[in-house]
VEXROSE-582870 format. One record per residue: x, y, z of N, C-alpha, C in turn; residue in three letters. Coordinates in steps of 0.02 Angstrom, whole numbers, plus 50000, padded with zeros to 5 digits. Layout:
N
XYZXYZXYZala
...
//
This chain:
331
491955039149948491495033549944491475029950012unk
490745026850023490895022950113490995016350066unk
491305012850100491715007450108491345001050082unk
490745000750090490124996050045490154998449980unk
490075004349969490155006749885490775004649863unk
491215008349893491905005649865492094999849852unk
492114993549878492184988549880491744987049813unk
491074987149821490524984849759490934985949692unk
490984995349699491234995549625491794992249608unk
492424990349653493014990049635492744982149599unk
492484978149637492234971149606492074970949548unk
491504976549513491204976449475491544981449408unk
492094984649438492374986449385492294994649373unk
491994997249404491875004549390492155011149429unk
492055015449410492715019649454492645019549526unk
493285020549565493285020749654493575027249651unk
493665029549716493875036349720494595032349748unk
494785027249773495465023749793495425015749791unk
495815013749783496065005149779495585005749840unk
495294998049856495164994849914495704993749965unk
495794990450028496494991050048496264986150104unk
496454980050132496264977450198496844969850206unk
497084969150261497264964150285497184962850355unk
497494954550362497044949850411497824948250437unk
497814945450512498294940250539498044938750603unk
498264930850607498004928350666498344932550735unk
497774932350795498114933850846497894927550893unk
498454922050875498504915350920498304916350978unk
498754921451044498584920951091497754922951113unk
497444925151071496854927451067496154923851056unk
496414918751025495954914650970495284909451020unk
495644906151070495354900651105494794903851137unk
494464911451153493814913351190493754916351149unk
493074917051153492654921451090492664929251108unk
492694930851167492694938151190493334939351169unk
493834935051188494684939351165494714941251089unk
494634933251063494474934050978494214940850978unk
493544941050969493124946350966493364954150957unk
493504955351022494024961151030494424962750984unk
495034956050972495614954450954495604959150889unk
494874956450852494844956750765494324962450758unk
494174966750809493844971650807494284978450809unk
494664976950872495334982250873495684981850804unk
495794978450780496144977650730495954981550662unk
495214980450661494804982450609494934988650611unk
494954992950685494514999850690495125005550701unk
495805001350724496445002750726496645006150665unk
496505002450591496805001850546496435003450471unk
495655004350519494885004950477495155003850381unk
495274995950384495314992150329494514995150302unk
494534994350224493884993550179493614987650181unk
493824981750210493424976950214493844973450268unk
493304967250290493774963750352493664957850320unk
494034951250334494344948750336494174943850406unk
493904937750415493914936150513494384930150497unk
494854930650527495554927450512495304921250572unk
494764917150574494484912050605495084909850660unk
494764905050690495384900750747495664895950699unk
496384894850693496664891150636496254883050628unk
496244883550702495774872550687495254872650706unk
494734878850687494074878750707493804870450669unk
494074873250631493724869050556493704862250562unk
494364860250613494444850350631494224849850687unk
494144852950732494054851750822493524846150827unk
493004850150800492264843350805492364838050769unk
492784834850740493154828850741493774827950758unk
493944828750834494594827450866495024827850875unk
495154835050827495704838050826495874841850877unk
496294842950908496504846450998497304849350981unk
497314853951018498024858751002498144862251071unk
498814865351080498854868451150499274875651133unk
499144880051150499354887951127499884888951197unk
500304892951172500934894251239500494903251252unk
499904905851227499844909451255500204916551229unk
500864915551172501504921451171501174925751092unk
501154929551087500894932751020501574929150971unk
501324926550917501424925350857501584918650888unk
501674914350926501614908850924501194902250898unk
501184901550834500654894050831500404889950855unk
499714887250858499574882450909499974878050898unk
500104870150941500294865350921499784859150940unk
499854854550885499284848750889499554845650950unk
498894844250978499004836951023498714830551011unk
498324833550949498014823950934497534827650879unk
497584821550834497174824250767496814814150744unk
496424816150702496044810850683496344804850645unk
496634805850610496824803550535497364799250540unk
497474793150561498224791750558498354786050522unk
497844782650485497724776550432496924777750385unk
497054773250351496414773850291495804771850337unk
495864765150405495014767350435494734772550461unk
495414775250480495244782350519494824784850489unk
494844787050405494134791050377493754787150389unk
493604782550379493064779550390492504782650455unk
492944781650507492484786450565492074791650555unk
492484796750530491934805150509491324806350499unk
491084808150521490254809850512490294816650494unk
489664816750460489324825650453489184826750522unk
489394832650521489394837850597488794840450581unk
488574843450650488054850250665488264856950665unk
488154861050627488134867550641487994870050706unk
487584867250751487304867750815487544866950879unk
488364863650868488674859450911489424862150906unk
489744863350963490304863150955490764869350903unk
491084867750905491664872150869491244876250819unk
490994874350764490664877450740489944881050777unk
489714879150797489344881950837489404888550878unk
490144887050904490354894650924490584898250881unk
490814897050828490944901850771490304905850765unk
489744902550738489214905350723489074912250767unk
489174910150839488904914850874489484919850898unk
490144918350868490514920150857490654928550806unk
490314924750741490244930050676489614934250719unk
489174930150752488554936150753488864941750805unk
489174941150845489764946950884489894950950853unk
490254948350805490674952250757490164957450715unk
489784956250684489104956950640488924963250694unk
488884962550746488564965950793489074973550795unk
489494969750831489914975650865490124980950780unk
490184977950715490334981750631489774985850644unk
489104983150656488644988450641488554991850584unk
488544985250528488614989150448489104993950438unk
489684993550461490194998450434490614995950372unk
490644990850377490994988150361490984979750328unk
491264979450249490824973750223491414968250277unk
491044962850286491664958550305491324950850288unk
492074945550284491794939850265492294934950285unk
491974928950317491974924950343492614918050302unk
493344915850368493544909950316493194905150348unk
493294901850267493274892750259493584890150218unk
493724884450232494434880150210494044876850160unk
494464875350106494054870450060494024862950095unk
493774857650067493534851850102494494849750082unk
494554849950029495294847150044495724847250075unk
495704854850078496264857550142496084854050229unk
495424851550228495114852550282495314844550332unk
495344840250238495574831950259496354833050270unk
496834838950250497384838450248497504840550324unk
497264843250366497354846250422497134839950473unk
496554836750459496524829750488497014824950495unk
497534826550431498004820550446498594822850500unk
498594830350526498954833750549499514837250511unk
499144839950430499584841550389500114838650365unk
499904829950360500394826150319500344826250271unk
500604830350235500604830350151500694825750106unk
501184820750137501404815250101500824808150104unk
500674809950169499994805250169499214804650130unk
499174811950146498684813850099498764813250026unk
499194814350017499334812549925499414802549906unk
499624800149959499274793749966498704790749975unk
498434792450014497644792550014497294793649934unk
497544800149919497354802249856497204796349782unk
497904796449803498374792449739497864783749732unk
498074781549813497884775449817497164773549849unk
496894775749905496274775249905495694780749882unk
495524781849813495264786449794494354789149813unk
494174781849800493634779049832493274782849898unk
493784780649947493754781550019493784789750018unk
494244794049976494324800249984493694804549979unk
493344801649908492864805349884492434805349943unk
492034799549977491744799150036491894803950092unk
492554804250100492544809750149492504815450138unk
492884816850060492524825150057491794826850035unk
491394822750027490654822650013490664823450095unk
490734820750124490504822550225490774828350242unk
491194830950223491364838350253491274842550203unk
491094842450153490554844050108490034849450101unk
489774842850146488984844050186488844847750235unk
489364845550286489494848550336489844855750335unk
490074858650306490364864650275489654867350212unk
489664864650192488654869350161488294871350210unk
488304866750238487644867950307488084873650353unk
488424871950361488604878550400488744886250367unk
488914887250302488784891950257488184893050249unk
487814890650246486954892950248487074896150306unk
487214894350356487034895550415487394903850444unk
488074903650412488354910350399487894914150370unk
487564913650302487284920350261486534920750310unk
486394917250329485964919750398486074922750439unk
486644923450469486994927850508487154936450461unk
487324934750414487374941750374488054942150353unk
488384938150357489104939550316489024943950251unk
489574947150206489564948350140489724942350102unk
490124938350123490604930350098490834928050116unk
491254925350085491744919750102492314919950084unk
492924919650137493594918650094493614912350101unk
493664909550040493764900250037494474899650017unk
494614895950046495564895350050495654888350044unk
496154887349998496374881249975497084879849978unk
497534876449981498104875949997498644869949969unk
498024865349908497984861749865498304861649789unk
497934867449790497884868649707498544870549658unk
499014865549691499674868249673500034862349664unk
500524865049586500844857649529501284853749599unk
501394856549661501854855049688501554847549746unk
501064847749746500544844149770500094838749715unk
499584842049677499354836249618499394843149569unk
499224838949510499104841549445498564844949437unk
498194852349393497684852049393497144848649383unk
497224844749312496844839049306496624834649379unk
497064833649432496934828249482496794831749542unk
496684840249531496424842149580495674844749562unk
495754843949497494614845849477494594838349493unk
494654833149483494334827149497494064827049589unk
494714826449599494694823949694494464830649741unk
494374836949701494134841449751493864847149731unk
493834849049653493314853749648492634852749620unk
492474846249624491704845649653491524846749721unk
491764844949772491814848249854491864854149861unk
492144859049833492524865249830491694867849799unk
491354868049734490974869249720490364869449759unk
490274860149783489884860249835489604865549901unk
490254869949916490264872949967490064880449950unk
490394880749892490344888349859489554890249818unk
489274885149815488574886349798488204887249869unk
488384885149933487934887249993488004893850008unk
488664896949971488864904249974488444908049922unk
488114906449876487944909849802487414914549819unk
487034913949866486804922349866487174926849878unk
487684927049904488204932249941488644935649886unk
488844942049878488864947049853489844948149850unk
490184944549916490874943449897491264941749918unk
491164936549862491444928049864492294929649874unk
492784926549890493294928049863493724921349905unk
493924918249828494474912149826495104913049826unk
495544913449870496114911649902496454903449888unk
496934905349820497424899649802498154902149834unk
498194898849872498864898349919499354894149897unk
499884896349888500324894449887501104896649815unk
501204892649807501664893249730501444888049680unk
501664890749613501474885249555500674883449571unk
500204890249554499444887449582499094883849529unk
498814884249531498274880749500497734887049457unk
498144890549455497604899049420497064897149365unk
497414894249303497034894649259496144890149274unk
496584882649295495954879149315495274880649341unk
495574884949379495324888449442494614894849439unk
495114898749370494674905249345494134904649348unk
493594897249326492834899149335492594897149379unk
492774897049460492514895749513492094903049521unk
491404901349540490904904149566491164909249614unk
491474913549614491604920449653491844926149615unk
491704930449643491814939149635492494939649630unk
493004937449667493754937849681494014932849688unk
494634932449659495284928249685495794931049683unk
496174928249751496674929849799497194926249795unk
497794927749765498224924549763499024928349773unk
499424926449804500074926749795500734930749728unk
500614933949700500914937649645501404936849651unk
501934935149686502684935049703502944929749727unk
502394924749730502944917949731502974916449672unk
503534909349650503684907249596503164902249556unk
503134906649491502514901549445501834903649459unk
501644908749488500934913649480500964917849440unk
500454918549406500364923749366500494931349390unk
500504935949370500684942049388499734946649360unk
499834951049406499114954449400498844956149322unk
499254958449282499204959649208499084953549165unk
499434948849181499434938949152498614938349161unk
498474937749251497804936149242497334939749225unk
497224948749230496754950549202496544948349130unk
497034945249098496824944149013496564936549024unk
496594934449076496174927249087495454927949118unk
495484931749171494814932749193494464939549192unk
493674939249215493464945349206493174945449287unk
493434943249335493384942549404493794946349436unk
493794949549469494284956049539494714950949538unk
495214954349566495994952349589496104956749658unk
496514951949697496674952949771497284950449802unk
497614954749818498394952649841498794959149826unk
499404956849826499764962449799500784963049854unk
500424962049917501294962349960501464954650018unk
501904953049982502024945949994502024945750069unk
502104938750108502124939950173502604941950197unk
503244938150139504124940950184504144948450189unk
503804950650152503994958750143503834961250204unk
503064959650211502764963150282502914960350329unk
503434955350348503564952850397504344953050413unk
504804952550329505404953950376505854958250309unk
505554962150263505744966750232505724973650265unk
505564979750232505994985850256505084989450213unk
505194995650236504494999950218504565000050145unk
505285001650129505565001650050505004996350016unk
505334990250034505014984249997504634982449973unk
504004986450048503244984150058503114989349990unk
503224995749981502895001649959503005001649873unk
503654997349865503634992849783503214989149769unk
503034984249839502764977949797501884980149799unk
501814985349811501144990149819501194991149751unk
501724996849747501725002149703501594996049638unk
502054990049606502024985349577501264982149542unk
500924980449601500274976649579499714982349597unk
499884988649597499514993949552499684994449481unk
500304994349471500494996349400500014988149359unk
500184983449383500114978849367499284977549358unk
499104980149402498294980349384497784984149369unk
498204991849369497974996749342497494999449368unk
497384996849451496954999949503496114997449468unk
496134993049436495434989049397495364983349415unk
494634983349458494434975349467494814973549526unk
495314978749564495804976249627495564978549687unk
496014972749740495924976649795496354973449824unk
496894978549854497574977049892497564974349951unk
498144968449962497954967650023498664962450030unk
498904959350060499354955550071499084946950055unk
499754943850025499654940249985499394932650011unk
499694932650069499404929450128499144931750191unk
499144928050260498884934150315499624936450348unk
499534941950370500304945950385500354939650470unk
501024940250452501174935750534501384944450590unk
500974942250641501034948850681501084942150745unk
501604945450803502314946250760502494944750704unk
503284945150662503594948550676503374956050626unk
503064955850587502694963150545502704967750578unk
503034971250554503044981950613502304984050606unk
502174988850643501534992950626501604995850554unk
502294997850556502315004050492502305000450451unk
502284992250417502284989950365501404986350351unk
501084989350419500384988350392500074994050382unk
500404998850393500365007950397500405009550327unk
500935006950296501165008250210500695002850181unk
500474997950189499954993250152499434998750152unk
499275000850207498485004550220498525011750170unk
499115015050193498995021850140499325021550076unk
499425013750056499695012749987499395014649928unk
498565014549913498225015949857498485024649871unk
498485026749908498465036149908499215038449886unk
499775033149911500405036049871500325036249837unk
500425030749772500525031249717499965031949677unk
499875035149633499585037349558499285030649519unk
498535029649515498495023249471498385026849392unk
//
């Protein structure tokens, strides 16, 4: 099967000739020019000729056009580090405006994906991240968690306002993607977990925003929601408007691939945790494969790592055994 078929059916449920198979990781030192990027996530693609890609974005594309600034040491697997972010009291939201698609950070994304778009040449389905609006105010505060759940808690008001503005600003620029030609969206959330709010207090304060964004995606063909973290938010979650969700199988308090197929009738995506591919053994990786095949019975799936692999420290050979994992084992 070419790699557009495959993918379709595995979504839709009908036979593949193999599991789907694709993963993503940032290459930091790469990220800040669009030609390195470019390259970066093209080599990568064609290295490893994943069934689908994945554009593992610049980690703070998403805050820059409101003042978010960071400085990279340049070293592979190094994280950027902030040098100044927006958010550091309740007027601070107040400031934010809806952005332009036209301007700035986003702006080079755009012309960014159309690179990308270019150099695939239909080989290959691929789709575009975006952060949910929550995740997006949590990165504003410079990932103060504790703040943000204050804000939450205590100015609720003020919150809703801001995720209605990045909202907007995140629709408009999803329109502006399926113009470009993406297949979707990986929408990633980082929220949706008992460890953070409740479900109940995370449909209030953010999956009307979350929706908001995922309807500028609704012509697109595959959607796929990414709940990060532990103790998610799964069930709540199940009737969000996409083809797939992506979640974690092996942290504590997620469902396991067999749990959720009897909840949803939506693809499933994940399957080998990050520690494995990053500081486990080939052994490890080729269980926790072999595992969420058994577990999903090679139906409605498509393998891939449960977060994005950190490269460093991940060997080749443990993205080598992710890649020819559907062909070992027997579904």
């Amino acid at each position: 099967m070419k790699k557009h078929e495959r993918v379709k059916a595995a979504i839709s449920g009908l036979p593949v000739d193999k599991v789907p198979v694709s993963a993503w990781a940032h290459s930091f030192e790469k990220e800040s020019q669009i030609d390195t990027f470019v390259n970066s996530v093209i080599d990568f693609q064609e290295y490893y000729d994943w069934d689908f890609m994945k554009i593992q974005a610049r980690y703070t594309y998403h805050v820059e056009d409101w003042g978010y600034t960071y400085t990279q040491s340049g070293k592979p697997g190094d994280w950027p580090v902030c040098k100044g972010y927006p958010v550091h009291k309740l007027d601070d939201w107040k400031k934010l405006n809806v952005l332009s698609p036209d301007q700035g950070a986003l702006n080079e994304y755009l012309k960014t994906v159309e690179l990308i778009r270019d150099r695939l040449r239909g080989r290959v389905p691929f789709i575009m991240t975006v952060f949910s609006p929550l995740m997006i105010a949590w990165y504003l505060t410079n990932e103060d968690t504790k703040a943000l759940k204050h804000y939450i808690q205590n100015d609720p008001e003020v919150m809703h306002k801001v995720l209605e503005i990045i909202a907007e600003t995140f629709s408009d620029f999803v329109r502006r993607l399926t113009k470009v030609g993406i297949d979707g969206l990986f929408f990633a959330t980082k929220q949706a977990t008992n460890d953070f709010i409740t479900p109940q207090e995370y449909s209030e304060i953010s999956k009307p925003y979350d929706l908001r964004v995922l309807e500028a995606a609704s012509d697109l063909w595959f959607n796929m929601l990414h709940i990060c973290g532990d103790n998610i938010h799964f069930n709540s979650m199940a009737d969000y408007p996409v083809q797939v969700i992506h979640w974690d199988t092996n942290m504590p308090g997620n469902p396991s691939f067999d749990e959720a197929a009897d909840l949803i009738s939506k693809a499933m995506s994940g399957g080998v945790s990050r520690k494995a591919m990053a500081y486990g053994t080939v052994y490890e990786v080729n269980n926790e494969i072999k595992k969420a095949l058994n577990q999903s019975k090679g139906n409605r799936f498509l393998l891939g790592p449960g977060c994005s692999v950190l490269v460093p420290p991940s060997p080749e050979e443990h993205l080598w055994a992710l890649k020819n994992g559907p062909k070992t084992f027997s579904i």
